[in-house]
LOZAPA-911365 format. One line per field, with one value per residue (C-alpha): x negated, y, z negated; residue in one letter. Coordinates in pm, whole numbers, plus 32768, in hexadecimal, padded with zeros to 4 digits. Example, Ala and Ser with C-alpha at 12.3 -4.5 7.8 and 13.67 -1.06 7.14 Angstrom:
! LOZAPA-911365
u (7B32, 7AA9)
v (7E3E, 7F96)
w (7CF4, 7D36)
type (A, S)
***
This chain:
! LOZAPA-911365
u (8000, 7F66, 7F39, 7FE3, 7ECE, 7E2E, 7E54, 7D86, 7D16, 7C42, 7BC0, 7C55, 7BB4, 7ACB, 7BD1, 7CB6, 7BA8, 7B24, 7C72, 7CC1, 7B6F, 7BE1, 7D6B, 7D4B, 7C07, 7B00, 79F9, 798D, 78C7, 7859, 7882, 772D, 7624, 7565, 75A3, 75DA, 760C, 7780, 781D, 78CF, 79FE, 7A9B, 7B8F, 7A71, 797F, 7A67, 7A96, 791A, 78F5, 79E1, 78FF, 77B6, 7850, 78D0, 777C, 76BD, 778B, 772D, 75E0, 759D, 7656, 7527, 743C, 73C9, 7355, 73A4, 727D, 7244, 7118, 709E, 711B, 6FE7, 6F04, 6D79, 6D28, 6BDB, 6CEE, 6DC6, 6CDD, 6C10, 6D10, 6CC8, 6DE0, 6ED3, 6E5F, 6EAD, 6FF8, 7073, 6F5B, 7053, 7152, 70E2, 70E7, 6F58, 6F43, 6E2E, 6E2C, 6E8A, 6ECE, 6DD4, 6CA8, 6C88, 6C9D, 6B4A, 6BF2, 6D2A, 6E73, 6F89, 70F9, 7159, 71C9, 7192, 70C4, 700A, 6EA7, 6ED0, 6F65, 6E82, 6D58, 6DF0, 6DEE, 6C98, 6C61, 6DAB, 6D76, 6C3C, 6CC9, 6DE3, 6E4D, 6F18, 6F9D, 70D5, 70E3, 7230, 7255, 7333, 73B0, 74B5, 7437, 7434, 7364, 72F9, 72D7, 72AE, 73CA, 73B3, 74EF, 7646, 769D, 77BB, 7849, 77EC, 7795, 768E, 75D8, 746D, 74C8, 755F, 75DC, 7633, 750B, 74E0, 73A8, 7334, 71C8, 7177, 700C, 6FD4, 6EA8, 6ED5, 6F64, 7078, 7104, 7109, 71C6, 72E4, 72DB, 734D, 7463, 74B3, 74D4, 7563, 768D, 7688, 76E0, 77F6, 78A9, 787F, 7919, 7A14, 7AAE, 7AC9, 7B84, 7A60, 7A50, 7904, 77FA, 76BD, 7597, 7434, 73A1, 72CD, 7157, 713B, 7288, 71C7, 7191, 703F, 6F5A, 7042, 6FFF, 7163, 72C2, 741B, 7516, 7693, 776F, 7906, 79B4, 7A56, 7BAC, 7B05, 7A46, 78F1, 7815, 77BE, 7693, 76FB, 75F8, 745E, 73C9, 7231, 715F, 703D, 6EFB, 6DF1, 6DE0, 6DE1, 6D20, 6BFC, 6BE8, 6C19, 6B35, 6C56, 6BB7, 6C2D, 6BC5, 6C58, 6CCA, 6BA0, 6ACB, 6A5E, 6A8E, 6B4C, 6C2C, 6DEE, 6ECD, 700A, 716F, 7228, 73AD, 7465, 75E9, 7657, 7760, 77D9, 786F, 7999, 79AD, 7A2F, 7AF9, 7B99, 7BC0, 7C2A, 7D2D, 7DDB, 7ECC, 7F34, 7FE4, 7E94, 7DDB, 7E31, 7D53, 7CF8, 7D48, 7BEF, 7B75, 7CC4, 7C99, 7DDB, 7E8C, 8004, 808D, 81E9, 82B0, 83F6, 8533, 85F4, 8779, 87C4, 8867, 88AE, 8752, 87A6, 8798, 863D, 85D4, 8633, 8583, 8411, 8434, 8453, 834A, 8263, 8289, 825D, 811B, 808B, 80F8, 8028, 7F1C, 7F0F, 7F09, 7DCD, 7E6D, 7DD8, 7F29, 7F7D, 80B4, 8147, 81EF, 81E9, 8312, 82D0, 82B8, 83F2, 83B6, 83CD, 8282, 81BF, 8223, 818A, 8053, 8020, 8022, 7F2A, 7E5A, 7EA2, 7EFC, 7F6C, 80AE, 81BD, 8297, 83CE, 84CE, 85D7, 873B, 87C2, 8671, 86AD, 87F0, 87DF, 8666, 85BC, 849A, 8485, 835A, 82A2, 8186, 80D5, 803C, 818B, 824F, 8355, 83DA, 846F, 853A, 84A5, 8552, 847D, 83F4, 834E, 8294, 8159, 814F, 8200, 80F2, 7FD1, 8066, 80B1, 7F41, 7EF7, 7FD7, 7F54, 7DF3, 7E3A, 7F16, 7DEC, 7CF4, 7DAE, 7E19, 7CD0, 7C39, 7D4F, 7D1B, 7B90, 7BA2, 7C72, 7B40, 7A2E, 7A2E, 794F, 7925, 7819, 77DD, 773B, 77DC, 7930, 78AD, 781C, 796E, 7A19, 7976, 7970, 7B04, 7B37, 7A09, 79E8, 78BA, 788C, 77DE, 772E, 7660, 74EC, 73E3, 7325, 71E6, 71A0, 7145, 7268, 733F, 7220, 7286, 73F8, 73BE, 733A, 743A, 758A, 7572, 76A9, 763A, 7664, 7556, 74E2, 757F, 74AC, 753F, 7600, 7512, 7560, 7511, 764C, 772A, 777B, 7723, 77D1, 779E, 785D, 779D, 76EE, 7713, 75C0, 74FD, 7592, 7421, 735D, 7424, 7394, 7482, 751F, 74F9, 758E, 7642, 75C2, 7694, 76EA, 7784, 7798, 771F, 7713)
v (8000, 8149, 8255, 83A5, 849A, 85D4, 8721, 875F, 88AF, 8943, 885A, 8721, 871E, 860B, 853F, 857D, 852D, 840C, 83A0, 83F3, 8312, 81E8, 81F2, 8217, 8106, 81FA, 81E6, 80FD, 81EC, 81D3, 802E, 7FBF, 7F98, 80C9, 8219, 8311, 8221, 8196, 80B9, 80F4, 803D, 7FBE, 8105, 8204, 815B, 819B, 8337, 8363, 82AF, 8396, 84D1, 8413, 83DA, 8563, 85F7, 84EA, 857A, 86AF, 866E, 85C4, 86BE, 87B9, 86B1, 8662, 84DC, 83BF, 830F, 8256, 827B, 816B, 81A2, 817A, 828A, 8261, 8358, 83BF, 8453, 84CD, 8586, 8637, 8770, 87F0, 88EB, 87D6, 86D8, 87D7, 8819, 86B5, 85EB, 85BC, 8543, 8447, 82B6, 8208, 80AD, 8027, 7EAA, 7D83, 7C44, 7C08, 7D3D, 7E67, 7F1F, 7FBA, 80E3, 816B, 819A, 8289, 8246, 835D, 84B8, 856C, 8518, 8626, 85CA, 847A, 84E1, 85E9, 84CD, 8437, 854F, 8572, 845F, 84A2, 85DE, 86AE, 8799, 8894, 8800, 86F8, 87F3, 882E, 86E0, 86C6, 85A7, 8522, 8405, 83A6, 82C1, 8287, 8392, 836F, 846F, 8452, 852C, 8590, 864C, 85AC, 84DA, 8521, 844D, 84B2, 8609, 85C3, 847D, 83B2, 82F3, 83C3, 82E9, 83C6, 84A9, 854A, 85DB, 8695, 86F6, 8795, 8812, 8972, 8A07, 8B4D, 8C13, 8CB3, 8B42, 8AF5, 8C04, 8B98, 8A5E, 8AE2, 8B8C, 8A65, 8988, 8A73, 8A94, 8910, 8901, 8A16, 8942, 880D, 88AA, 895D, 8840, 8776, 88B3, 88C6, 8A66, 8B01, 8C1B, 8C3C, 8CC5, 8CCF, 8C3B, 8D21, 8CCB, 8BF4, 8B25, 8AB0, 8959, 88F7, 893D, 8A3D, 8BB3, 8BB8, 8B06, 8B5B, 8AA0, 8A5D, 8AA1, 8A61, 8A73, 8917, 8904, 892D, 8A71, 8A08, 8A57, 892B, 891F, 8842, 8898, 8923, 8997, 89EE, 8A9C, 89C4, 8A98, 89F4, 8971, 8815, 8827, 88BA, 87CA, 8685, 8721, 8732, 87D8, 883A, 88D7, 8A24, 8AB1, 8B79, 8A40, 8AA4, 89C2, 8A13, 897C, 8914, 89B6, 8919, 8930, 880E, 880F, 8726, 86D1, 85B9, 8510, 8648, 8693, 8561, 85F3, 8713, 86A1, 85DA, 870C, 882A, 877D, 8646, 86AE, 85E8, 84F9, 8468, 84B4, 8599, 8535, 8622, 852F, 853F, 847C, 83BB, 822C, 8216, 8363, 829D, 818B, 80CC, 808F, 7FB6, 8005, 7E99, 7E84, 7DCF, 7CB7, 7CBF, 7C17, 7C5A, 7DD5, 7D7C, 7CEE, 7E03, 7EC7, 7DE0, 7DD2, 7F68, 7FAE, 7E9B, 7F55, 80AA, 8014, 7F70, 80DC, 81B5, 80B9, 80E5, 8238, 824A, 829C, 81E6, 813C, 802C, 7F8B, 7F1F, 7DF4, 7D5F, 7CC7, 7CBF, 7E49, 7F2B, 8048, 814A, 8081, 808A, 81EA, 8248, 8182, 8202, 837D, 8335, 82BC, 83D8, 837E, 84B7, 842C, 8333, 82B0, 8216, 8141, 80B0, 8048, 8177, 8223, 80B4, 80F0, 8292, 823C, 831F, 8313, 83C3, 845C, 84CD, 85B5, 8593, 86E6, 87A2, 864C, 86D7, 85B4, 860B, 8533, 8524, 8452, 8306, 8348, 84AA, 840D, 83FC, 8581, 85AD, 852C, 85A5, 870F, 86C4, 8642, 876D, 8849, 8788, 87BF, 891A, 894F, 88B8, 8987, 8AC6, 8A4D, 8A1F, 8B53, 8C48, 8BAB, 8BB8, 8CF1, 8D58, 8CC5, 8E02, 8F25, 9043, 9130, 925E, 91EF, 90C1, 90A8, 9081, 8F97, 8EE6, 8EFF, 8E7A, 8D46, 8CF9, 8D10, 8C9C, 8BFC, 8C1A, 8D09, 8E81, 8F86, 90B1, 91B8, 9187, 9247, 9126, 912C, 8F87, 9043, 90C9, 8F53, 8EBB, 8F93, 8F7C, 8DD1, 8DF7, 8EB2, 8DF8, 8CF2, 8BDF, 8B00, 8C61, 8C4E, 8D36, 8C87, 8D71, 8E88, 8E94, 8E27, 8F65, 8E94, 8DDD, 8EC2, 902E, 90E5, 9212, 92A2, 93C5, 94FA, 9570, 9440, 9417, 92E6, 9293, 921B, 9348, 943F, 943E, 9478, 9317, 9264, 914D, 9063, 8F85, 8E51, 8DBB, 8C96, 8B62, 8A03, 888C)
w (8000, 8063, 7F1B, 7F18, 7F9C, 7EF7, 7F88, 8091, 8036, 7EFB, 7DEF, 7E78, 7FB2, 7F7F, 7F0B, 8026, 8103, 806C, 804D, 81D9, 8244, 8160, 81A8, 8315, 8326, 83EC, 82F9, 8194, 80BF, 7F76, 7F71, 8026, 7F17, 7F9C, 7F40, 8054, 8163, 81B9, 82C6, 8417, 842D, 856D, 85A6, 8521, 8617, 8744, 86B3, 8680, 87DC, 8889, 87D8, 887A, 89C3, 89D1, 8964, 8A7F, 8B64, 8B09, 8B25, 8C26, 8D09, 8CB7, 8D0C, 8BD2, 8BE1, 8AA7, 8A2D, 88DF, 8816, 86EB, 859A, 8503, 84E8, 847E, 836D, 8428, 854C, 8450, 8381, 84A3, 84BA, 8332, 830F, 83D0, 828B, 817F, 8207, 8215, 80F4, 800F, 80D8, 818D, 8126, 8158, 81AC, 8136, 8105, 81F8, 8143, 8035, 810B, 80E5, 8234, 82CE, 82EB, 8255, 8320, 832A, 8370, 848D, 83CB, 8536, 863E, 8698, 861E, 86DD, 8830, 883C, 8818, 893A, 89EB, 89ED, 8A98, 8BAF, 8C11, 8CC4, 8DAB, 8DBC, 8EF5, 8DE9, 8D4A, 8C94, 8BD0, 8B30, 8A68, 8965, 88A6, 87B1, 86B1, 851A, 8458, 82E1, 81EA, 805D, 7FF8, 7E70, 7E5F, 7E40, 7F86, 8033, 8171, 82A6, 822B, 812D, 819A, 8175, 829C, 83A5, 84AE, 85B3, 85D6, 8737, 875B, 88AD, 88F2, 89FE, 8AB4, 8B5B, 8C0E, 8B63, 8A37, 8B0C, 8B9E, 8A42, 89D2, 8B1E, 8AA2, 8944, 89F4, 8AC5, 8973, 88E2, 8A0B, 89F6, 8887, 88B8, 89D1, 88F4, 87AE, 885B, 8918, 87C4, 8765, 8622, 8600, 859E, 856D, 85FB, 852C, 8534, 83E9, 831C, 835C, 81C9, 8260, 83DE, 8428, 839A, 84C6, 85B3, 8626, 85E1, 856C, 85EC, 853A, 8576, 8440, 83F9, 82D1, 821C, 813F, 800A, 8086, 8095, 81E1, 8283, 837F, 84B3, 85EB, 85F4, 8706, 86DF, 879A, 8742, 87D7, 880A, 86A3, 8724, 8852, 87D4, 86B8, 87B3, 88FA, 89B2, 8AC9, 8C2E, 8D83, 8DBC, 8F00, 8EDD, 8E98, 8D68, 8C65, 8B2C, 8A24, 8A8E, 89E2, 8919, 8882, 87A4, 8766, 86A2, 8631, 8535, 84A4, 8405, 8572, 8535, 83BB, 8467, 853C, 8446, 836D, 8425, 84BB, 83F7, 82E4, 819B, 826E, 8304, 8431, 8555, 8674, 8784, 88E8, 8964, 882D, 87C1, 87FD, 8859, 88E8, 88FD, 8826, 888B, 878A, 87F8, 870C, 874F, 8737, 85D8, 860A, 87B0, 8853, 8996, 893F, 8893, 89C7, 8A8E, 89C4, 89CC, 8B55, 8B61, 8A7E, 8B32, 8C80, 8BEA, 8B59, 8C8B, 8D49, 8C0E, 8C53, 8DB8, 8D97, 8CA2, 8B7E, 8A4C, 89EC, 8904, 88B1, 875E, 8769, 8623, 85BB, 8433, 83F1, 842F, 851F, 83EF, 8368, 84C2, 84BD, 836D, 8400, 852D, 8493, 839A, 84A9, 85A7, 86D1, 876F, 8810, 87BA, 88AB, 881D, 88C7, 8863, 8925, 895A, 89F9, 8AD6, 8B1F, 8B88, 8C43, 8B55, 8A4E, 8925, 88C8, 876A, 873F, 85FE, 860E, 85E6, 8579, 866A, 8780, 88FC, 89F3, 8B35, 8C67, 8CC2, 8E06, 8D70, 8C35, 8CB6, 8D2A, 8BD7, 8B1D, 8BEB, 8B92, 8A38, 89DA, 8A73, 899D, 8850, 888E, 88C6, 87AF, 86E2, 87A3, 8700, 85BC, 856E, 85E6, 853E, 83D1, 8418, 846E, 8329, 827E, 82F8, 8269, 828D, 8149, 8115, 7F97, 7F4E, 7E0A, 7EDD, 7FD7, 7E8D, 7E05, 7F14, 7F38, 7DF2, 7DFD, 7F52, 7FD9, 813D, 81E1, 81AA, 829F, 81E0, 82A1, 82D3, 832F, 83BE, 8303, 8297, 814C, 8112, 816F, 8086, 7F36, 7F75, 7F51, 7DE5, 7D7F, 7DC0, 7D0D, 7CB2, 7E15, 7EFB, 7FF1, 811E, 8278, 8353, 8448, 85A2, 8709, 87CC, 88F3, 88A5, 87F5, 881D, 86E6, 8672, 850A, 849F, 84D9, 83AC, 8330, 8211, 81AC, 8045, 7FFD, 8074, 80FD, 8232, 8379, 83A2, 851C, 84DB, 83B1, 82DD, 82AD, 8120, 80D2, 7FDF, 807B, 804A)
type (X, X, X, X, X, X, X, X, X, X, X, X, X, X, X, X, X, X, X, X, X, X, X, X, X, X, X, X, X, X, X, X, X, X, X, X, X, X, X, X, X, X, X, X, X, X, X, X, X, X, X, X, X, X, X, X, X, X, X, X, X, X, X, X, X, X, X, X, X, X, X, X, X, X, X, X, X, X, X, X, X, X, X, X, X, X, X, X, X, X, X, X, X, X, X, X, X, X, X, X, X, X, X, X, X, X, X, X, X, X, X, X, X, X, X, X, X, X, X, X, X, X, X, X, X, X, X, X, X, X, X, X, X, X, X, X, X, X, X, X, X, X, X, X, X, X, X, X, X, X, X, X, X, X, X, X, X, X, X, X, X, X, X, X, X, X, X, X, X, X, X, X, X, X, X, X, X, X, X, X, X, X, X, X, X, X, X, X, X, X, X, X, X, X, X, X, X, X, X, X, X, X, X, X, X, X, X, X, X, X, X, X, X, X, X, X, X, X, X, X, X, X, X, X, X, X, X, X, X, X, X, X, X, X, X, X, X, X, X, X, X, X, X, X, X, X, X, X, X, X, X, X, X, X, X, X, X, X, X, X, X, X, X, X, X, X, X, X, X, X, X, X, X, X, X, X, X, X, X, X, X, X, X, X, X, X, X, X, X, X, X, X, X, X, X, X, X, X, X, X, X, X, X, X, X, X, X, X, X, X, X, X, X, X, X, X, X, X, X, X, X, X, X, X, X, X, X, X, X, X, X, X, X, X, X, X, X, X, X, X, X, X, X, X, X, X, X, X, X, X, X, X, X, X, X, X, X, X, X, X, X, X, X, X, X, X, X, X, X, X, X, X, X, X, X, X, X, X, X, X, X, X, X, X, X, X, X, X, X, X, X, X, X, X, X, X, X, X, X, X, X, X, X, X, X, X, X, X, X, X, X, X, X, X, X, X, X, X, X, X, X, X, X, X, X, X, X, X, X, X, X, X, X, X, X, X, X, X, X, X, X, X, X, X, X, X, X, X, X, X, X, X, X, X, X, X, X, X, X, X, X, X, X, X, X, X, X, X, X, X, X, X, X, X, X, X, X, X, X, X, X, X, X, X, X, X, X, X, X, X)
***
């Protein structure tokens, strides 16, 4: 029997959503004997593979090419890029033994892949005539997390970790490529319908080893900023460290260029929290394992009425089928329709179909939306244009449901004792006036306090800025440029 669920929003959000994984069978966390590491279930494996198929898609339309690099990487590779070690030293999980030996030399299970690709590099590329690279995989990555797990969101084994790295002749191809990855990862989120900020990190929050970090932010239930996409501009951190060394068009020889970008399993946390409810999940259609369930309504007590009914909803289904819709029908004789109802909500399907005698009789179908919970009648012969609109209609619908209540969720203040204030009440992210100066960013971060922490500031390149004129730095007083983005995260 499926529990009564929490509230989805303030305090109970955990429980909602741990609830939400369990009820609807996407995802067993907190039962496998490992802390921080959890279990794909059958239906959560088919979500998470709809979210790798989209973002392959994605990439491989800008001719970025899949590899898949070892696991294991040697701590003499590992350990060549200093600041890259500090960064990530206390994260990372050593092997050191195999059976009863102890290893030459010690072994790290992939955090990033960086130090090693870039090894391999060396040894790939001479000449700028190969250039860009663009690769990328989607693999396991394992990280020692000391703070309080959370599924999908807080992990020491994240499953679904995309990472790109890509190759460049010089700085400025590098800097495209940012923009390209960054255009990528706006496409990708907003066809999940996942809203979000973009910000460049303040230079203490940068991946360990990059010039610099822009980072994708949204806002959860509970209020708490949740980082869901990096992009790097990388330098030639790497490069330099691991000879990678190439002919330039000038034939002079000189050291590649690089960028990194990764997502993770916090992209199907998202999904399942902006847009399920406290009924269960809401799936957008893209990523839904099945986007139409058939459920036949039989005639109690006259079977050739049931059988009517069977035969109808066995040629819709073989029609949906034919058509490409992902379609299943439930024909289960020991649960009453009301019960494969309830079911089929919790697990999201975004349309119901339900038949019974009468739609038999008239040559209609009735169908149910479980974004709005609202059903229409459509005639037969027009269900599958019906329902290529109407998955159209929900996706939007979620598209912009999202997006307004993220967009109740930032605020822009002049004080920082207000934009303190209101994310102490409300959560969410807060824009305060900034001068610009790192300094200034810097001495704002020791003073918030409670788990408030610097975000970073708007990428002009991306986002018109416009600050109110004579709008001051609340740190300096200096003329402000641009804002300075607050907020609490996980």
């Amino acid at each position: 029997m499926v529990e009564k669920p929490p509230s989805k929003y303030g305090e109970s959000f955990s429980q909602w959503f741990e609830w939400i994984i369990r009820e609807a069978e996407i995802y067993d966390y907190g039962r496998y004997p490992v802390k921080g590491m959890g279990v794909w279930l059958p239906y959560g494996f088919q979500i998470r593979r709809g979210v790798i198929e989209l973002i392959r898609k994605l990439l491989d339309e800008t001719g970025h090419e899949e590899i898949l690099l070892p696991l294991l990487i040697p701590e003499t590779i590992f350990r060549k890029e200093s600041e890259h070690v500090r960064g990530f030293e206390q994260q990372v999980f050593w092997v050191t033994r195999a059976g009863s030996d102890d290893l030459d030399v010690k072994l790290v299970l992939r955090p990033t892949s960086e130090t090693v690709l870039s090894y391999m590099e060396s040894l790939w590329i001479k000449s700028y005539k190969q250039l860009p690279k663009k690769y990328y995989q989607i693999v396991s990555m394992f990280r020692y997390e000391t703070k309080m797990t959370k599924p999908m969101i807080r992990l020491r084994e994240v499953t679904t970790f995309k990472e790109a790295h890509t190759l460049h002749e010089t700085f400025e191809d590098a800097e495209k490529q940012v923009m390209e990855a960054i255009a990528i990862y706006s496409r990708f989120f907003d066809i999940l319908g996942i809203p979000y900020i973009i910000s460049r990190r303040p230079q203490w929050d940068k991946f360990a080893g990059a010039l610099y970090t822009i980072a994708f932010d949204t806002v959860m239930p509970d209020g708490r900023v949740l980082q869901i996409g990096t992009v790097h501009h990388l330098g030639q951190t790497f490069t330099k460290v691991f000879e990678v060394r190439i002919q330039r068009r000038d034939e002079s020889i000189g050291y590649a260029w690089q960028t990194s970008y990764g997502i993770s399993d916090r992209v199907i946390a998202c999904i399942i929290a902006y847009h399920s409810d406290d009924r269960g999940l809401i799936l957008p259609s893209m990523v839904a394992p099945i986007q139409v369930v058939i459920v036949p309504i039989p005639a109690p007590k006259d079977a050739e009425k049931t059988r009517a009914v069977h035969e109808y909803c066995s040629s819709l289904l073989k029609e949906l089928k034919e058509s490409g819709f992902r379609v299943k029908l439930d024909d289960r004789e020991d649960l009453r329709p009301v019960d494969k109802y309830f079911e089929w909500e919790l697990r999201g399907v975004p349309i119901r179909i339900e038949i019974g005698p009468k739609e038999v009789e008239k040559g209609t179908v009735t169908l149910f939306r479980r974004d709005t919970m609202n059903r229409i009648i459509v005639e037969r012969g027009k269900v599958v244009e019906a329902i290529k609109k109407l998955l159209e209609e929900i996706d939007s619908n979620l598209r912009e449901r999202a997006k307004r209540w993220f967009n109740e969720q930032v605020k822009t203040f002049k004080s920082i004792d207000k934009a303190v204030e209101y994310i102490r009440r409300n959560g969410g992210i807060a824009q305060i006036p900034w001068c610009g100066e790192e300094r200034c960013a810097a001495e704002l971060e020791t003073k918030l306090g409670e788990g408030i922490r610097v975000l970073g500031s708007p990428v002009h390149t991306v986002e018109k800025i416009n600050v109110e004129e004579g709008s001051k730095c609340p740190i300096c007083g200096a003329r402000a440029v641009t804002y300075l983005r607050l907020g609490k995260s996980y």
